[in-house]
Structure formats: structure tokens, C-alpha cells
PyMOL Python script that loads the backbone (N, CA, C, O; Angstrom):
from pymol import cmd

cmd.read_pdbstr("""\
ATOM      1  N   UNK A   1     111.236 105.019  85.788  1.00  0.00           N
ATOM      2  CA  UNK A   1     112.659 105.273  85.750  1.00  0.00           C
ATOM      3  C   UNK A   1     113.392 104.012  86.202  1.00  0.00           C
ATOM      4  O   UNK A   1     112.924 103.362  87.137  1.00  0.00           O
ATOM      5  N   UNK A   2     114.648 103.585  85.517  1.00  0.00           N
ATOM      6  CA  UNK A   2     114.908 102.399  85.824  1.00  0.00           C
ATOM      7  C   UNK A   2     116.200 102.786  87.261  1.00  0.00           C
ATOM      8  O   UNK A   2     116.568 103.933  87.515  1.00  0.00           O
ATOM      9  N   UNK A   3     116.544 101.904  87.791  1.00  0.00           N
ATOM     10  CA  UNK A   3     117.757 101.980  88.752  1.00  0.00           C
ATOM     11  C   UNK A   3     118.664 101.282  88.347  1.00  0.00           C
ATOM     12  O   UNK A   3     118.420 100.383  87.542  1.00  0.00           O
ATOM     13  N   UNK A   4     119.899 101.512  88.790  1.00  0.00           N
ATOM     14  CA  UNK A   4     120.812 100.342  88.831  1.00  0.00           C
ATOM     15  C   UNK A   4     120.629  99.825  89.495  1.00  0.00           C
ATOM     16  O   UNK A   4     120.179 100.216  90.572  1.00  0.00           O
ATOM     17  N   UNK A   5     120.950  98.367  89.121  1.00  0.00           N
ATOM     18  CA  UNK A   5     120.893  97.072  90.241  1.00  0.00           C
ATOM     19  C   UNK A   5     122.058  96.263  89.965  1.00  0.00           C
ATOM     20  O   UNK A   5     122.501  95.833  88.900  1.00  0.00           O
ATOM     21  N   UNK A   6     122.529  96.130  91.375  1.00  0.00           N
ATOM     22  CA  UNK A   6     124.104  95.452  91.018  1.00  0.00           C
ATOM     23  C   UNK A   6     123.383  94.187  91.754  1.00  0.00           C
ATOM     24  O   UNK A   6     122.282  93.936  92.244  1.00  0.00           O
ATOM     25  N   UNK A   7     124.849  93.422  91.514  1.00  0.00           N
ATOM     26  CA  UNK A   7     124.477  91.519  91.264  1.00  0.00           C
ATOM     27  C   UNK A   7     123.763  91.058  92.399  1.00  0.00           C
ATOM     28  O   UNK A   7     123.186  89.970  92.399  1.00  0.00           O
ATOM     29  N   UNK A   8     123.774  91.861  93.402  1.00  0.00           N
ATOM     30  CA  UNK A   8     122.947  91.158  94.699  1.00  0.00           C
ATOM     31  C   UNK A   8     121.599  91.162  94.798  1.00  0.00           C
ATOM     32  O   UNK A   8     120.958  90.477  95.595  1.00  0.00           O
ATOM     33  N   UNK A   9     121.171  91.890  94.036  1.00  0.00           N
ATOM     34  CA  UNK A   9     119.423  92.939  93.849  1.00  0.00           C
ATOM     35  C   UNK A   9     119.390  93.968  94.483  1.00  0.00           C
ATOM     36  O   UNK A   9     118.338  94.572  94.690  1.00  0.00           O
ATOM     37  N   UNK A  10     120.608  94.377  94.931  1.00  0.00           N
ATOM     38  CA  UNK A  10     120.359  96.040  95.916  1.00  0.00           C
ATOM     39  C   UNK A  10     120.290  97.186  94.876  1.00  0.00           C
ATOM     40  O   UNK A  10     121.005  97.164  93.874  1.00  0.00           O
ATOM     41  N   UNK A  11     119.535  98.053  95.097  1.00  0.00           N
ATOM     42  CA  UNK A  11     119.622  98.711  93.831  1.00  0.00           C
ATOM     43  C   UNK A  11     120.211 100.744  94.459  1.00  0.00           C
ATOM     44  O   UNK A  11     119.784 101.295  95.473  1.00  0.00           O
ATOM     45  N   UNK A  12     120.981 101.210  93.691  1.00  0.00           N
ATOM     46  CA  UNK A  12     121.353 102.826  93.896  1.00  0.00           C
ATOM     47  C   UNK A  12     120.160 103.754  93.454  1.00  0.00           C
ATOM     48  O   UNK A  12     119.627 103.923  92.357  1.00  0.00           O
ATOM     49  N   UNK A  13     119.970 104.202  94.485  1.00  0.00           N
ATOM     50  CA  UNK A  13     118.600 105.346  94.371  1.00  0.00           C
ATOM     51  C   UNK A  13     118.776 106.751  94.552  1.00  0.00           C
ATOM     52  O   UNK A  13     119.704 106.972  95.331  1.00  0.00           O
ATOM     53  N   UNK A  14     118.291 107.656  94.170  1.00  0.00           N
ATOM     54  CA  UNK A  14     118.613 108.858  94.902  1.00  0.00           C
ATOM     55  C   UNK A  14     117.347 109.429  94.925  1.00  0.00           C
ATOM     56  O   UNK A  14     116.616 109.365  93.937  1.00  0.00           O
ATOM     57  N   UNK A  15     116.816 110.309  96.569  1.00  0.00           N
ATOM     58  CA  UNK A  15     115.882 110.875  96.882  1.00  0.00           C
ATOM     59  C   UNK A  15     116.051 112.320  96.827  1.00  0.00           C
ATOM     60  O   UNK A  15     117.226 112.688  96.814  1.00  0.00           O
ATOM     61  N   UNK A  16     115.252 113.129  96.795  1.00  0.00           N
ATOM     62  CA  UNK A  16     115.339 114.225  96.915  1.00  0.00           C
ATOM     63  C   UNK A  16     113.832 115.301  97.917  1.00  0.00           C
ATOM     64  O   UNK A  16     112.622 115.078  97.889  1.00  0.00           O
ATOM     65  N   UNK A  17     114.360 116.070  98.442  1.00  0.00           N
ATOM     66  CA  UNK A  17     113.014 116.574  99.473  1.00  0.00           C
ATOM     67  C   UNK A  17     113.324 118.266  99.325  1.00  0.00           C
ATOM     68  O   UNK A  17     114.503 118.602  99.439  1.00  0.00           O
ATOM     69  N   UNK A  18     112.376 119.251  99.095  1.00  0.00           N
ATOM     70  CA  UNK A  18     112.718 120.660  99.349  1.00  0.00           C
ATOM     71  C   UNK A  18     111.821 120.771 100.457  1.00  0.00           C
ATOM     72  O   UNK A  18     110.770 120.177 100.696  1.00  0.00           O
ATOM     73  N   UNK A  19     112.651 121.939 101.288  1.00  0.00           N
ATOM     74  CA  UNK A  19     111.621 122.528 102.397  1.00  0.00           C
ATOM     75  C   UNK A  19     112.125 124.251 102.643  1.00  0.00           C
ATOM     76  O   UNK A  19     113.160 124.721 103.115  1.00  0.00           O
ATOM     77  N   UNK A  20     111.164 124.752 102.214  1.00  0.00           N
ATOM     78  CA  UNK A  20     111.421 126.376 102.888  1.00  0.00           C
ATOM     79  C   UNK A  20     111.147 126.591 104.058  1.00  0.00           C
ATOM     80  O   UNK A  20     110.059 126.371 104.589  1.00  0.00           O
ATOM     81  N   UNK A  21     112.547 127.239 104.786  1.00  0.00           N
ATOM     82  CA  UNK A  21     112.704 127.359 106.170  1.00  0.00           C
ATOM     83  C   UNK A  21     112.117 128.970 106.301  1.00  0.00           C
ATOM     84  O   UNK A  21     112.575 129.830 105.549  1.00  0.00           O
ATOM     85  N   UNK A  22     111.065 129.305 107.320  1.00  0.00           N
ATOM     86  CA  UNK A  22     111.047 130.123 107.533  1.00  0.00           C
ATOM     87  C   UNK A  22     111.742 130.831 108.916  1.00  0.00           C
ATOM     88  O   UNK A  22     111.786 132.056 108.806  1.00  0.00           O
ATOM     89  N   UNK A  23     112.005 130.583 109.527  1.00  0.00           N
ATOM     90  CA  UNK A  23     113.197 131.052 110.883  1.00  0.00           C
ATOM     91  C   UNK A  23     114.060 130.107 111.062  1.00  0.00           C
ATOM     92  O   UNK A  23     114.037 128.876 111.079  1.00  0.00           O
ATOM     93  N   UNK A  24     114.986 131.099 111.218  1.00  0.00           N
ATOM     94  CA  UNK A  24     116.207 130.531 112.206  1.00  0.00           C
ATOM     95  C   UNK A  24     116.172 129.248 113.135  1.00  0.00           C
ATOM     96  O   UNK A  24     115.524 129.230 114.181  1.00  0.00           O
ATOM     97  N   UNK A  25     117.086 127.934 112.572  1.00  0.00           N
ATOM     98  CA  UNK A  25     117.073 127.500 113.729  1.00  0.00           C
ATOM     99  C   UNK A  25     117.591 125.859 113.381  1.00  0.00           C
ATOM    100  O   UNK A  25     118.406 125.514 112.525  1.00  0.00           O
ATOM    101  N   UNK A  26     117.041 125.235 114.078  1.00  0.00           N
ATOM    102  CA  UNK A  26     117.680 123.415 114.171  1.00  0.00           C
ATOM    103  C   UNK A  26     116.505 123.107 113.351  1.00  0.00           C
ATOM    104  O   UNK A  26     115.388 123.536 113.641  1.00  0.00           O
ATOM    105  N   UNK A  27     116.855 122.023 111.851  1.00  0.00           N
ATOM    106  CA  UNK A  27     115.275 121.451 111.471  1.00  0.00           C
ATOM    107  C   UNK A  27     115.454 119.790 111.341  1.00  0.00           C
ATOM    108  O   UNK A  27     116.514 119.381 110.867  1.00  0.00           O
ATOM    109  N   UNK A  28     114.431 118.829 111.755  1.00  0.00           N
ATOM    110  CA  UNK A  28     114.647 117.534 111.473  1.00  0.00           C
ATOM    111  C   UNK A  28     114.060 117.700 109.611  1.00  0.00           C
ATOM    112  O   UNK A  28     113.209 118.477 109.179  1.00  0.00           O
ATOM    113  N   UNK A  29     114.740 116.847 108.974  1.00  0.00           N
ATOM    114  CA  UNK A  29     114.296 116.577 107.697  1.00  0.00           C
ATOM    115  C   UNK A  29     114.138 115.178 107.045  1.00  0.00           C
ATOM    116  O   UNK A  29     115.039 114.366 107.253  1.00  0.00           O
ATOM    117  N   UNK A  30     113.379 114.920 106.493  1.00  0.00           N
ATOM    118  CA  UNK A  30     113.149 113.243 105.876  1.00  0.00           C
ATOM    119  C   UNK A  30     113.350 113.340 104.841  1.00  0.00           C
ATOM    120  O   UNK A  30     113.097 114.389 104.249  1.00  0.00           O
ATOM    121  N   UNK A  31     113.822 112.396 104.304  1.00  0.00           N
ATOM    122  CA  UNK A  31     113.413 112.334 102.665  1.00  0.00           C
ATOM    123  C   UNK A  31     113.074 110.355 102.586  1.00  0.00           C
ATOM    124  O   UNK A  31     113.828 109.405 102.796  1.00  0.00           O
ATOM    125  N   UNK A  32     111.953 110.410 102.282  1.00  0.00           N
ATOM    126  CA  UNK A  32     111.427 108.790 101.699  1.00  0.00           C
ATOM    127  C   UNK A  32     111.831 108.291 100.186  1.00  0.00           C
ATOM    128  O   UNK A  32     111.744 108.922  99.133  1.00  0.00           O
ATOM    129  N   UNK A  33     112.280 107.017 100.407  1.00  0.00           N
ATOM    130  CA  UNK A  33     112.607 106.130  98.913  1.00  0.00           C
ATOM    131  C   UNK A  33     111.522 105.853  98.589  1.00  0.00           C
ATOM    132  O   UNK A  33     111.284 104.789  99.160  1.00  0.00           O
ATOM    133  N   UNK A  34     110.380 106.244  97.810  1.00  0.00           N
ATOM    134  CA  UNK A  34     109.075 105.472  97.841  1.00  0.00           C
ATOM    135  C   UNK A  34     110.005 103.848  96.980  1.00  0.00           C
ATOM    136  O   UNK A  34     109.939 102.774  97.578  1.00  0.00           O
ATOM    137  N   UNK A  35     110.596 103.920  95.931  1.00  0.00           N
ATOM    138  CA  UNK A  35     110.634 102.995  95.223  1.00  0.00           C
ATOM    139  C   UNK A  35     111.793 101.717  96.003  1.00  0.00           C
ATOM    140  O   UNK A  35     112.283 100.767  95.392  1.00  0.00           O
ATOM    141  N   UNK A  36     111.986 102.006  97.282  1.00  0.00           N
ATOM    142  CA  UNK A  36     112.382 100.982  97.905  1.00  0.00           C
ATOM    143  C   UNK A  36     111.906 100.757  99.482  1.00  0.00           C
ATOM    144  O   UNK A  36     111.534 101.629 100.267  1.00  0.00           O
ATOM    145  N   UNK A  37     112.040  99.181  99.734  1.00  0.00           N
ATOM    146  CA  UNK A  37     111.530  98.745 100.749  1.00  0.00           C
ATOM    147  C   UNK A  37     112.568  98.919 102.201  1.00  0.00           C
ATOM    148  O   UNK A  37     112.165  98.755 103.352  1.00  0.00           O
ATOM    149  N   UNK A  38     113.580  99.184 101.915  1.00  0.00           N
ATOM    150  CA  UNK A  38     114.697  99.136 103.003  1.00  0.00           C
ATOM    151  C   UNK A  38     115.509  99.570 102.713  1.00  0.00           C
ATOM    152  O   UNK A  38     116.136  98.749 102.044  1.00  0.00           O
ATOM    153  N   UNK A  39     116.395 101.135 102.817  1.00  0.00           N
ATOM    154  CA  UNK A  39     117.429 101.953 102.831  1.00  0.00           C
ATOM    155  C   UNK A  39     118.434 101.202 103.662  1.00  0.00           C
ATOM    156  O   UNK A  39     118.297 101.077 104.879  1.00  0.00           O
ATOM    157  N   UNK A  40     119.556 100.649 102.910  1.00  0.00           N
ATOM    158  CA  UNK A  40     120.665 100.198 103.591  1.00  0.00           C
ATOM    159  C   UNK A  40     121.552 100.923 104.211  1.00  0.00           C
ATOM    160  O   UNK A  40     121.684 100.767 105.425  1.00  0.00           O
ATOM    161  N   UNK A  41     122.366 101.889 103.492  1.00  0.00           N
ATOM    162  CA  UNK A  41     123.516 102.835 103.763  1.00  0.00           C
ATOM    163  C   UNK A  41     122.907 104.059 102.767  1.00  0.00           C
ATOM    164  O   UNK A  41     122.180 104.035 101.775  1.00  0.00           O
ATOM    165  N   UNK A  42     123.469 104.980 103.415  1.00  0.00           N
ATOM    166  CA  UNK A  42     123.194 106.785 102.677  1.00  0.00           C
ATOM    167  C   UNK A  42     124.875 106.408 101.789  1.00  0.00           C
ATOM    168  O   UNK A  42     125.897 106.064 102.383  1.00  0.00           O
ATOM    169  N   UNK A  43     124.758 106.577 100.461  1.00  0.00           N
ATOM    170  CA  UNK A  43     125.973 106.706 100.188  1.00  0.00           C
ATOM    171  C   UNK A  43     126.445 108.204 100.385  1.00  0.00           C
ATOM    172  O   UNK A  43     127.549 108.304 100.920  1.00  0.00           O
ATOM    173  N   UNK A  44     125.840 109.331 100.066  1.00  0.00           N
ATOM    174  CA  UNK A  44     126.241 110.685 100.021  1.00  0.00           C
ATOM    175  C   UNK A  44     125.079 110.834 100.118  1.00  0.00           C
ATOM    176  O   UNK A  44     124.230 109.991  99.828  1.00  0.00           O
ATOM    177  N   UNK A  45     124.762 112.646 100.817  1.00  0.00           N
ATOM    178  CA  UNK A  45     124.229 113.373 100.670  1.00  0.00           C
ATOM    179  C   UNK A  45     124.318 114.716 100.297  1.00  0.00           C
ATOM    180  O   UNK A  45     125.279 115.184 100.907  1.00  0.00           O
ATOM    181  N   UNK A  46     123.753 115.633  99.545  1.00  0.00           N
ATOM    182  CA  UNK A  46     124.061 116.913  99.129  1.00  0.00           C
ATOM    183  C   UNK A  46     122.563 117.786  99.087  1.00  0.00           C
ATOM    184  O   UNK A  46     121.384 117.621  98.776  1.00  0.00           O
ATOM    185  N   UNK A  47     123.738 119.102  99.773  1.00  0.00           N
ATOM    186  CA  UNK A  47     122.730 120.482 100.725  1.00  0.00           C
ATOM    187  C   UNK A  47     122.751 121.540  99.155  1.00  0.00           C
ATOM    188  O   UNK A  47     123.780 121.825  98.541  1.00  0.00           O
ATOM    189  N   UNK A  48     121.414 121.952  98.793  1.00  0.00           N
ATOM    190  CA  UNK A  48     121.149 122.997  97.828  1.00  0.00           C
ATOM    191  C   UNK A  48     120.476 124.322  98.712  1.00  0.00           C
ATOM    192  O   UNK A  48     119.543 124.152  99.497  1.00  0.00           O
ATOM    193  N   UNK A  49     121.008 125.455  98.493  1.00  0.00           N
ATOM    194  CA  UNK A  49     119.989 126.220  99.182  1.00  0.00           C
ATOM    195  C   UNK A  49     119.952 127.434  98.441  1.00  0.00           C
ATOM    196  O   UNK A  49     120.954 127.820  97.839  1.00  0.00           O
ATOM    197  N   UNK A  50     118.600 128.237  98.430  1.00  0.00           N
ATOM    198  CA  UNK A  50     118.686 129.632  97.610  1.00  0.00           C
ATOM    199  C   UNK A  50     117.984 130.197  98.774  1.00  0.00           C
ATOM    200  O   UNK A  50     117.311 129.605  99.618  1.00  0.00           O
ATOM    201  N   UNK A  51     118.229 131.308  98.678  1.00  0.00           N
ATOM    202  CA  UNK A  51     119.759 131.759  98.818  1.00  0.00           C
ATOM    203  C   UNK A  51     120.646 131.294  98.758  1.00  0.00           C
ATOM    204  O   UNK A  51     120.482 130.247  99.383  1.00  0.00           O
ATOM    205  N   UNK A  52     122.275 131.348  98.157  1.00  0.00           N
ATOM    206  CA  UNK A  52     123.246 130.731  98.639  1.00  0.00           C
ATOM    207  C   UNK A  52     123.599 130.460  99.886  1.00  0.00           C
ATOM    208  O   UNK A  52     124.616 131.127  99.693  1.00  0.00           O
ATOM    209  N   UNK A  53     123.750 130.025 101.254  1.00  0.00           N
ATOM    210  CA  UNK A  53     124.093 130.339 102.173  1.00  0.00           C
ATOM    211  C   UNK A  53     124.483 129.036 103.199  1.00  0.00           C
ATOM    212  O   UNK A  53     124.370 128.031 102.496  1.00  0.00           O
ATOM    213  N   UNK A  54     124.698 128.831 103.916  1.00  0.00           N
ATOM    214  CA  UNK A  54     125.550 127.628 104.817  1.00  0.00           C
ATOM    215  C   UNK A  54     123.800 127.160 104.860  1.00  0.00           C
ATOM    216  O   UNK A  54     122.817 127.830 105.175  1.00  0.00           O
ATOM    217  N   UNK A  55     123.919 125.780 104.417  1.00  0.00           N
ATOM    218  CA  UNK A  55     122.675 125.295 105.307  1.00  0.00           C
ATOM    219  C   UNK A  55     122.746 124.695 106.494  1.00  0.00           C
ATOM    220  O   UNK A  55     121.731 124.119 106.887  1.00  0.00           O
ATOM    221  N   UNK A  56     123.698 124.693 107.158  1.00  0.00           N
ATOM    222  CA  UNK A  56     124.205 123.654 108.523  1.00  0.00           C
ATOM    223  C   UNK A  56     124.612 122.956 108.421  1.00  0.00           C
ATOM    224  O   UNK A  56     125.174 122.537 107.409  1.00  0.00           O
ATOM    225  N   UNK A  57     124.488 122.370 109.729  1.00  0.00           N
ATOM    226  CA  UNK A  57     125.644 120.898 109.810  1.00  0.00           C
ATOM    227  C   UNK A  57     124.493 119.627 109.580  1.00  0.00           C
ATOM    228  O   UNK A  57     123.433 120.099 109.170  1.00  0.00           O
ATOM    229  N   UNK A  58     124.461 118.437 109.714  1.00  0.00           N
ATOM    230  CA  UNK A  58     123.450 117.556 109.200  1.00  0.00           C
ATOM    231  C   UNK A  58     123.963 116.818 110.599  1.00  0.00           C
ATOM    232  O   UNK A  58     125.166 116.610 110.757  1.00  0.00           O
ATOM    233  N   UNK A  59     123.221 116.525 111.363  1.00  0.00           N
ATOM    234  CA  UNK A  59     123.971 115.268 112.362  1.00  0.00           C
ATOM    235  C   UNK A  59     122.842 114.302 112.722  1.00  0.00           C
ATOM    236  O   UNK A  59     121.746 114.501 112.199  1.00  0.00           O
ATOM    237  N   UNK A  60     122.963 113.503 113.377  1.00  0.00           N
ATOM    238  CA  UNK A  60     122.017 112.509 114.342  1.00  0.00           C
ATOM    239  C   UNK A  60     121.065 111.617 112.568  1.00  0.00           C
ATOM    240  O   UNK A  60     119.919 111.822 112.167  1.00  0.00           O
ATOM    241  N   UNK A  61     121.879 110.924 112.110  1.00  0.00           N
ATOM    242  CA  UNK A  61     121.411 110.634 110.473  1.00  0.00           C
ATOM    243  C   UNK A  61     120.534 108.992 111.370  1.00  0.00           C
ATOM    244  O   UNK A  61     120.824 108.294 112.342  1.00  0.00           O
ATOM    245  N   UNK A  62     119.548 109.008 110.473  1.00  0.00           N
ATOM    246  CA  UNK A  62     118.964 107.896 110.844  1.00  0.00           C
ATOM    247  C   UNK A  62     117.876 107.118 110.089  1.00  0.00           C
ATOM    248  O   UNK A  62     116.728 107.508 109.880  1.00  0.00           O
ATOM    249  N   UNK A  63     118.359 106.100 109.762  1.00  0.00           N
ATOM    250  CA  UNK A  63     117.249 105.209 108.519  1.00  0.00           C
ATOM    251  C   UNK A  63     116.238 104.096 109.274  1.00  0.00           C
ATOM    252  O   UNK A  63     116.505 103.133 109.994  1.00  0.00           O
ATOM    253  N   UNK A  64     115.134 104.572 108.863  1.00  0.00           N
ATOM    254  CA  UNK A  64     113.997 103.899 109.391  1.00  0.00           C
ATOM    255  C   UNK A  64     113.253 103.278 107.861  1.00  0.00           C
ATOM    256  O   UNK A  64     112.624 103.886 106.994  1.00  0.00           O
ATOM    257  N   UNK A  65     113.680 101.638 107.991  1.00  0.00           N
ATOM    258  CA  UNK A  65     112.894 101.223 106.431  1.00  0.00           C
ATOM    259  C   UNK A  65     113.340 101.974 105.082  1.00  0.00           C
ATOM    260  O   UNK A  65     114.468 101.745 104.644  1.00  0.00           O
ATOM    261  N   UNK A  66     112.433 102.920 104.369  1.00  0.00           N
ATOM    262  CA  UNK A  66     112.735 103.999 103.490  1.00  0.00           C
ATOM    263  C   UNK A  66     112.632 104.907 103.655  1.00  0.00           C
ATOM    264  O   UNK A  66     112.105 105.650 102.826  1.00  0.00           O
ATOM    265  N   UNK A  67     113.153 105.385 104.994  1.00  0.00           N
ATOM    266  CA  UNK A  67     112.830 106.917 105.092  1.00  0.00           C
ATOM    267  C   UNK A  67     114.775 107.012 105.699  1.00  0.00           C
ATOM    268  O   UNK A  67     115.411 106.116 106.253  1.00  0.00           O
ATOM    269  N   UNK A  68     115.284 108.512 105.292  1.00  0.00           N
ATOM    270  CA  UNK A  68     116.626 108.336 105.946  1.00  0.00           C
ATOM    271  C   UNK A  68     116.067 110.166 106.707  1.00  0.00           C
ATOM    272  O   UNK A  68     115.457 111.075 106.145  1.00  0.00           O
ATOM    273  N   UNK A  69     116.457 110.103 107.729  1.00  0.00           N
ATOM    274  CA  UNK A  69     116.311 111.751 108.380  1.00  0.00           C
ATOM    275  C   UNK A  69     117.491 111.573 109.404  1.00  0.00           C
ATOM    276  O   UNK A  69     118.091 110.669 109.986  1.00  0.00           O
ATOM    277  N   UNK A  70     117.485 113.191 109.276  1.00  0.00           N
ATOM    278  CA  UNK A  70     118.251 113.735 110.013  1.00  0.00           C
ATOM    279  C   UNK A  70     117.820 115.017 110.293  1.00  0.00           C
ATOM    280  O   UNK A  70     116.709 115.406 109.935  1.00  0.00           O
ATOM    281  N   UNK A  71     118.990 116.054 111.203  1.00  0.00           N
ATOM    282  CA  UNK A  71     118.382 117.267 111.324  1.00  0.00           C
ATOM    283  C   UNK A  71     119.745 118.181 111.158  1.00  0.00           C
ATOM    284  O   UNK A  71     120.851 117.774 111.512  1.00  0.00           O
ATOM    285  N   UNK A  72     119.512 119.457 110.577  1.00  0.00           N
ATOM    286  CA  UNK A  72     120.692 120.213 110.400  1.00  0.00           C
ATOM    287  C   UNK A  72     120.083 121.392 111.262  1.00  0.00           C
ATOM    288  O   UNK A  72     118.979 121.933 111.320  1.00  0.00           O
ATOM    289  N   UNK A  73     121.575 121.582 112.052  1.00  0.00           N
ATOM    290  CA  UNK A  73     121.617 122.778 112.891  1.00  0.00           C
ATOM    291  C   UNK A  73     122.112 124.573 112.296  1.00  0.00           C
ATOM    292  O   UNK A  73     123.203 124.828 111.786  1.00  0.00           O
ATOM    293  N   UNK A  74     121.565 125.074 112.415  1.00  0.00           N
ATOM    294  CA  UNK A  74     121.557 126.717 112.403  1.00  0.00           C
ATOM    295  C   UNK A  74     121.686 127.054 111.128  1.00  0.00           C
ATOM    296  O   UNK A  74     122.661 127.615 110.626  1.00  0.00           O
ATOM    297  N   UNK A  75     120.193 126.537 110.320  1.00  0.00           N
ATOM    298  CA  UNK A  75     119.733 126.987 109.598  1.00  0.00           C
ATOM    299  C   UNK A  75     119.702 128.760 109.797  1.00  0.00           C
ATOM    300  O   UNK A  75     119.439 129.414 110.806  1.00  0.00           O
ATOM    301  N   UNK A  76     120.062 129.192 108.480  1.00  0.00           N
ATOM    302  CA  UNK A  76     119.685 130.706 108.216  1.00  0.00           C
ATOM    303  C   UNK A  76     117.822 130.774 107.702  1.00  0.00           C
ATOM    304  O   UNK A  76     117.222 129.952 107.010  1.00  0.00           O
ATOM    305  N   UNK A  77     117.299 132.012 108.318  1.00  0.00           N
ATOM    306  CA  UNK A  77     115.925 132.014 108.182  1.00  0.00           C
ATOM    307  C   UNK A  77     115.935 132.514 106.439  1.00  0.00           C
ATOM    308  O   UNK A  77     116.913 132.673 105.709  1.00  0.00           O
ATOM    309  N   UNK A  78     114.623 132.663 106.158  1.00  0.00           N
ATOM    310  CA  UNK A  78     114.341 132.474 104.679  1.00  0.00           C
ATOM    311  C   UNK A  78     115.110 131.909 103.614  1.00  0.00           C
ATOM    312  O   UNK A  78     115.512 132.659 102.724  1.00  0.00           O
ATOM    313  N   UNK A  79     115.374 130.661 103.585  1.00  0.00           N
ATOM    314  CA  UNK A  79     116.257 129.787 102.886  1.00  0.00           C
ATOM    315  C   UNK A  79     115.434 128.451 102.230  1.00  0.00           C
ATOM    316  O   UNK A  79     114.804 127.746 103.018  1.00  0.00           O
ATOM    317  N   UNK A  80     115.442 128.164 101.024  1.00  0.00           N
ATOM    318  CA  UNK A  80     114.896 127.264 100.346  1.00  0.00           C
ATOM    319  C   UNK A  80     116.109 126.115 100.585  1.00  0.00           C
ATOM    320  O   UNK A  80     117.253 126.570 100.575  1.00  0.00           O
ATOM    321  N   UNK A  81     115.993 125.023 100.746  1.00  0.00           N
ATOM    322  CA  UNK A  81     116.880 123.663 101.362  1.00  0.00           C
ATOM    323  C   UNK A  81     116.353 122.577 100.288  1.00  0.00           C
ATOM    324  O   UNK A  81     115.315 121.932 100.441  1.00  0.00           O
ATOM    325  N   UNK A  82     117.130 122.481  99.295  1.00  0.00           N
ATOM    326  CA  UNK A  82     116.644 120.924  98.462  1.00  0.00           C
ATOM    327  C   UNK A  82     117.894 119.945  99.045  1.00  0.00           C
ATOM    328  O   UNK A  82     119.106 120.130  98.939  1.00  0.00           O
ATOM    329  N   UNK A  83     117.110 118.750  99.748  1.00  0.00           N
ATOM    330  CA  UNK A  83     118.022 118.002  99.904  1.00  0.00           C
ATOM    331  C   UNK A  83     118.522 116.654  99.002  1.00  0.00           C
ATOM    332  O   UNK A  83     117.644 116.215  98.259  1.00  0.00           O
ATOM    333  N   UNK A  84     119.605 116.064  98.980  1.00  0.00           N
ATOM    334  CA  UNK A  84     119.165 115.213  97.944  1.00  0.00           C
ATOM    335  C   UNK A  84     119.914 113.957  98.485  1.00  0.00           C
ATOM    336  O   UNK A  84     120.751 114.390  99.278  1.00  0.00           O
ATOM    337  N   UNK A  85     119.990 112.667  98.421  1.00  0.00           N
ATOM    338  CA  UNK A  85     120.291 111.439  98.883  1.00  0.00           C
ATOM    339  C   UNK A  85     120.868 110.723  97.747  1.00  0.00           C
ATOM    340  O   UNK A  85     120.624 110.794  96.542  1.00  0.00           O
ATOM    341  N   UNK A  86     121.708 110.003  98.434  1.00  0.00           N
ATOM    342  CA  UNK A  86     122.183 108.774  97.370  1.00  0.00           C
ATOM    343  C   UNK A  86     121.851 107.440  98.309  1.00  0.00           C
ATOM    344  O   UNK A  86     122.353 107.360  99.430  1.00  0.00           O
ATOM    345  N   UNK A  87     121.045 106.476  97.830  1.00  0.00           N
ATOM    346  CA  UNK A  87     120.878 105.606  99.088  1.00  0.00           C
ATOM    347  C   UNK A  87     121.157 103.866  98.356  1.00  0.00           C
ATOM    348  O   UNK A  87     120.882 103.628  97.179  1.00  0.00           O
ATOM    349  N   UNK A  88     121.542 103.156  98.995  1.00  0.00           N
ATOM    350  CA  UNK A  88     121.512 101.339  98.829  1.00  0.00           C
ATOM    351  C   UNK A  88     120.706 101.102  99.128  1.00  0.00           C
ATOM    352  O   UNK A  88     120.165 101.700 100.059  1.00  0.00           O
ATOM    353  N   UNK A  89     120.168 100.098  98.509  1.00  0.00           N
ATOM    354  CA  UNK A  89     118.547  99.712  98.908  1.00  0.00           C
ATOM    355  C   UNK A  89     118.033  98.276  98.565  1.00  0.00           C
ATOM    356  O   UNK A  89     118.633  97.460  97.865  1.00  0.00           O
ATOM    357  N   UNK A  90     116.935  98.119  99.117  1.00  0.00           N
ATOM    358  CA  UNK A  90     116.309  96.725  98.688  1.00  0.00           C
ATOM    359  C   UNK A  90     115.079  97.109  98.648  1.00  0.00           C
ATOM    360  O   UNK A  90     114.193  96.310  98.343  1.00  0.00           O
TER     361      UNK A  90
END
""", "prot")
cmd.dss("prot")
cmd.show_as("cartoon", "prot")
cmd.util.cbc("prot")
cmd.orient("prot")
């Protein structure tokens, strides 16, 4: 799959991670760029969940290399969570 790459060589990626929550509660979540070496900035992120239902709040965001995590608070129990990323990268 190709990326965009604007004039600097940074290129726009987007990750995506599902995780079924089984209880209630606070979850840390990752999602890895395999196809990049260094996550610059999260441009956006967006919460999918089936059930429909609040997936939480997302706070404490943090990029390590290609991995960006965070953790969202008060998850509803039995809830499927696809998360998805927009990230800058090298």
C-alpha cells in the first residue's frame, strides 16, 4: 500500500487496533505503525465500538518510536473498541 509522502519524506499513515473489552473499566491501548520508524504527531484519532456506546475518554496519549498508546477511562463491559490513528511519520 503506498502512503503519502509530502516534500520532507514524512509520510501520513493510519493505524488501526481492535480489542474486546470484557469488564468494566480503565484500558491502556496501543496501536503500532509497523510501516514506520518514528511516529511524530497523532494527527486524529477515532473510537468505533459495537455495541454502540460511549467508549471513554482517551487521556495520558503517548508515542514511543511507532507505537502511539494511551488509555480510555470507563469503558462499558462487553464492547468491541476498533481504534484507529492518523499518524506523521518517518
Amino acid at each position: 500500500m503506498a502512503y503519502p509522502i509530502i516534500r520532507d519524506r514524512r509520510s501520513f499513515v493510519r493505524g488501526t487496533r481492535t480489542v474486546d473489552v470484557l469488564t468494566a473499566g480503565n484500558y491502556a491501548l496501543t496501536v503500532t505503525i509497523p510501516v514506520l520508524r518514528k511516529v511524530e504527531h497523532v494527527i486524529q484519532y477515532e473510537l468505533y465500538t459495537n455495541p454502540t456506546t460511549d467508549p471513554g475518554t482517551p487521556v495520558n496519549m503517548v508515542i514511543t518510536k511507532n507505537v502511539v498508546g494511551f488509555t480510555l477511562m470507563g469503558v462499558g463491559a462487553g464492547t468491541t473498541i476498533t481504534v484507529q490513528v492518523l499518524v506523521l511519520g518517518t
